[in-house]
N, C-alpha and C positions, 0 to 999 in steps of 0.2 A: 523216672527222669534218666536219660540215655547218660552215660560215662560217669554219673554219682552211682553208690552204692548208701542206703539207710543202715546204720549199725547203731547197738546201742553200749553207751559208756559202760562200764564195768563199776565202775566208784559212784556215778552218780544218776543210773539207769535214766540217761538222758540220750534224747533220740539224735542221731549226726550223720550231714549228708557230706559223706564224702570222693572227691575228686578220684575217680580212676588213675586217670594221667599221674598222679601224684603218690600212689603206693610204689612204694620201694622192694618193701618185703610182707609177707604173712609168719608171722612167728609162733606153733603152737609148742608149749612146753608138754614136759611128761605126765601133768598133772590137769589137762585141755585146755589149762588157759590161751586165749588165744591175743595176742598182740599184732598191731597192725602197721607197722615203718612206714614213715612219708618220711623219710630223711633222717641228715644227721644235723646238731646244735652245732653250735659256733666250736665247740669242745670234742668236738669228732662224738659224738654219743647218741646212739640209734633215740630218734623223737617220733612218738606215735601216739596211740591210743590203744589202752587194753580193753578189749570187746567182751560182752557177754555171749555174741555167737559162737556158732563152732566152727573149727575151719573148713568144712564139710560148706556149709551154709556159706563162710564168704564166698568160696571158690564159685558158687552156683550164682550168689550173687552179682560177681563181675562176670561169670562169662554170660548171664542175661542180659547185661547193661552195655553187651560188645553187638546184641539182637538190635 
């Protein structure tokens, strides 16, 4: 599907299509986690989803979904 990328939850190894247009940021910490920004809450506070991919893997996945 052009401009979603499939990721899966981290907490509830549930499958999610999400909006390109709509990430903000890619966040991986020093330990691979990888975290995904679509924004911030009403509280100024980064709101995303933490992935089970690597960020290796998203990156490939949005610039295919740019094909």
């Amino acid at each position: 599907m052009k401009s979603f990328i499939e990721v899966t939850d981290f907490d509830g190894e549930m499958k999610v299509l999400l909006p390109v247009s709509k990430i903000t940021a890619i966040v991986c910490d020093d330990d691979g986690s990888v975290f995904v920004e679509l924004g911030l809450n009403n509280k100024g506070d980064s709101s995303g989803l933490l992935i089970m991919e690597s960020y290796g893997e998203i990156k490939e996945k949005i610039k295919e979904s740019e094909v």
